[in-house]
N, C-alpha and C positions, 0 to 999 in steps of 0.2 A: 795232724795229730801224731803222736807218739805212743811207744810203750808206757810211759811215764805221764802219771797224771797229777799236777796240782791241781786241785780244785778250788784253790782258796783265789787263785790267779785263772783257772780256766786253760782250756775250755773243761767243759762236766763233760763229759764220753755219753751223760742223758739228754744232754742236748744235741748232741750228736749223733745220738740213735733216732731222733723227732725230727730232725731237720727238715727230712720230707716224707712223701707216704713212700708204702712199700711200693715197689716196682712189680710191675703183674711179671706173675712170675709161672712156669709152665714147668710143673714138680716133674715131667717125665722126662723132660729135653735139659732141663737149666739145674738138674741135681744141686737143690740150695744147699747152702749149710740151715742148722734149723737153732731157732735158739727155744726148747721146751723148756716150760712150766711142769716142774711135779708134781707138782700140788702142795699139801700140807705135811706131807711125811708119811700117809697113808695109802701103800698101792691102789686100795677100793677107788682112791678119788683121782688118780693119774686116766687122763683122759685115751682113749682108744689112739687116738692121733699122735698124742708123744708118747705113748709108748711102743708107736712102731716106728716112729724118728729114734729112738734109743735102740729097737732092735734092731733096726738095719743100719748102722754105722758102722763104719771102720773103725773111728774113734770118737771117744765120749773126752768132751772137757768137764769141770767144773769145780767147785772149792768141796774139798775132800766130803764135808756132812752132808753134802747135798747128794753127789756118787754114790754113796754108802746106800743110800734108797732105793737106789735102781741097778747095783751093780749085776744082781742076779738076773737082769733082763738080757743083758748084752754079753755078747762074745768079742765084743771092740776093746782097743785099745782105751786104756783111763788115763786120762791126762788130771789128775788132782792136783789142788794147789790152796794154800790160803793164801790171805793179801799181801805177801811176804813175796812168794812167788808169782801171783796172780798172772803177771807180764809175760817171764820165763816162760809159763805153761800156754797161752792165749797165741804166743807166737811161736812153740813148738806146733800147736794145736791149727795154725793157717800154713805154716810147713808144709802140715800132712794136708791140708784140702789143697795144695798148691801140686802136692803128686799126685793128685788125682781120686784120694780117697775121700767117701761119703765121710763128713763130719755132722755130730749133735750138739752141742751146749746146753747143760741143765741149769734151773734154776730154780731154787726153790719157790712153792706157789704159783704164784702167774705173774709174770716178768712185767703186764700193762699194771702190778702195784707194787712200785720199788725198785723194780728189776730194771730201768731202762741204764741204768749205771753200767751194768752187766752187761746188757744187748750190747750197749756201744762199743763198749772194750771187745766184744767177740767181734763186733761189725770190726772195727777201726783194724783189726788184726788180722781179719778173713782180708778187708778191699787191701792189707798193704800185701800181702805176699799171694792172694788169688783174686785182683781186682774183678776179672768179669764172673764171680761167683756170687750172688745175692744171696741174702740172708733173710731167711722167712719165719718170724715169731710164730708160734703153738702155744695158743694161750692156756692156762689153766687153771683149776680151781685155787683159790687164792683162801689163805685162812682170816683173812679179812670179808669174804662172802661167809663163811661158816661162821666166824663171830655174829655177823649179821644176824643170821638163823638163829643162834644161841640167844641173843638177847634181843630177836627181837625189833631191830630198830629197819624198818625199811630204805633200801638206797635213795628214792626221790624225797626222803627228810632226814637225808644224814649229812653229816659232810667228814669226810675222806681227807684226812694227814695225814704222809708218812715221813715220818721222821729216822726211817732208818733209811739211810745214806750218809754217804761223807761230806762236811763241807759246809756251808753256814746254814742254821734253819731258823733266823730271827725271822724271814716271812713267813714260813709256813706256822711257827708259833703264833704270831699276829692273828692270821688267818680263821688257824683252832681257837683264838681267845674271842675272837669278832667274832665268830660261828654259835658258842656254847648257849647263848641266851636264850634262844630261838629253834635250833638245831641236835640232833640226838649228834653225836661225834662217836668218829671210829679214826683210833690211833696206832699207829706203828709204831712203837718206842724204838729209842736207839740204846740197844746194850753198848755201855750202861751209864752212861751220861744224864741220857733223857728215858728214866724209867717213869714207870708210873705214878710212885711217890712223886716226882718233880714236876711231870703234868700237871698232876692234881694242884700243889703247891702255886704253880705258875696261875691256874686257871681262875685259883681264889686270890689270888695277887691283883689278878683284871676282873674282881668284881662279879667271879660265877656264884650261883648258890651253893652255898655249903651242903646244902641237902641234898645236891642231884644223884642218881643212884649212878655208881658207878661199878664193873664189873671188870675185873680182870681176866682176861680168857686164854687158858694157858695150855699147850699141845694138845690143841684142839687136832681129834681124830685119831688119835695115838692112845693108846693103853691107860696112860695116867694122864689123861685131862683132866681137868679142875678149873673149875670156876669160881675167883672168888671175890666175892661180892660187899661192897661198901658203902658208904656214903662219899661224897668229894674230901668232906672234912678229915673224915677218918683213914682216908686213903692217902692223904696230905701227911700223914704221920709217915710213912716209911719214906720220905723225900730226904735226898743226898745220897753220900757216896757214889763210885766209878766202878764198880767192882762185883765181881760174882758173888762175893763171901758178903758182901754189903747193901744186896736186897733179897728180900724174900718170895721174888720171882725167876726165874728163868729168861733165858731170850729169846724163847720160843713164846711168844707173848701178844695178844691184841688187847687194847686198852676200849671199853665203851663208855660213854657218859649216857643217859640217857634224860629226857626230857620227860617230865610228868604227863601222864595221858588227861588231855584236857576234861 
């Protein structure tokens, strides 16, 4: 692999982070790099475990909103970047674990929903400039478990899309369309391609009920959460556009459909 990723040609840096399982790994002797989960945006739900992988670092990588959360934790070096830089910063970022310094990686929520895009680009960047340095995921609370909570829908009768990543998602659409009949659905939209308007639109496209309740769940755990609440139908109205100014949600967002309680 490379700094450089097409996705559209491969390899995804998520398959690359799945390849195999983690290497047992012994936190006192093999000082990992760590890839933590923040959580949702809210210090209460930043787990005890990454937040002492963020205070004992040398340095903190991550895309700048996600820093911003935890920066008051740490006396480390902050390596911020968005996807512009992403590379630049990832391979500053194994430099420094290559001289020796304790490195973190953040990510927002828990890196096992969505985040394996991330783990792999820190992985892929750690094994090229400090190959015998493993990298040990910190999972965390993910705003896809608090959606859950909020509406209600239990994980062994849900099923699980995310759709934010880069890169084609005709299967995982397939998947959420073949799921909604039977299935309560929990969606990661992608700002802002695949907003919630276009879910909705899609799912009545493949023959979902127009009546199923559907809830949009938006900076869950943060000051101004809002929940707000539709039908398929009518939620199918805010579908189209690319753009911030051209939906009436954020991208701080989980999508629920819910199934009628029999």
């Amino acid at each position: 692999m490379s700094g450089e990723y097409d996705l559209e040609a491969g390899p995804d840096p998520a398959t690359f982070a799945a390849a195999e399982a983690e290497p047992d790994i012994d936190e006192e002797t093999d000082d990992p790099v760590y890839a933590v989960g923040v959580g949702p945006g809210n210090q209460e739900f930043l787990t005890p475990r990454g937040r002492r992988a963020i205070e004992e670092a040398d340095v903190v990588v991550g895309f700048t909103t996600v820093v911003e959360f935890v920066d008051d934790l740490t006396d480390a070096d902050l390596l911020t970047c968005g996807y512009n830089d992403e590379a630049e910063a990832l391979e500053a970022f194994g430099e420094r674990v290559a001289a020796g310094d304790s490195g973190t990686a953040v990510a927002m929520g828990d890196p096992n929903h969505s985040g394996y895009q991330f783990v792999g680009k820190v992985q892929d960047a750690v094994r090229r400039e400090a190959p015998d340095v493993p990298v040990r995921v910190v999972p965390g609370i993910s705003s896809l478990q608090m959606a859950a909570s909020r509406a209600r829908t239990p994980m062994e009768d849900t099923e699980f899309v995310t759709l934010h990543k880069s890169g084609d998602l005709e299967a995982d659409m397939e998947r959420m369309a073949a799921a909604v009949d039977d299935r309560h659905l929990l969606v990661l939209p992608r700002p802002y391609d695949r907003m919630p308007g276009d879910i909705a639109a899609f799912l009545l496209e493949n023959g979902a009920d127009p009546d199923l309740e559907a809830l949009v769940l938006e900076k869950l755990t943060h000051d101004d959460e809002e929940i707000h609440r539709f039908t398929l139908a009518s939620l199918s109205e805010h579908a189209g556009g690319d753009g911030p100014d051209e939906t009436p949600f954020s991208d701080l967002i989980v999508l629920a459909v819910r199934q009628p309680v029999p």
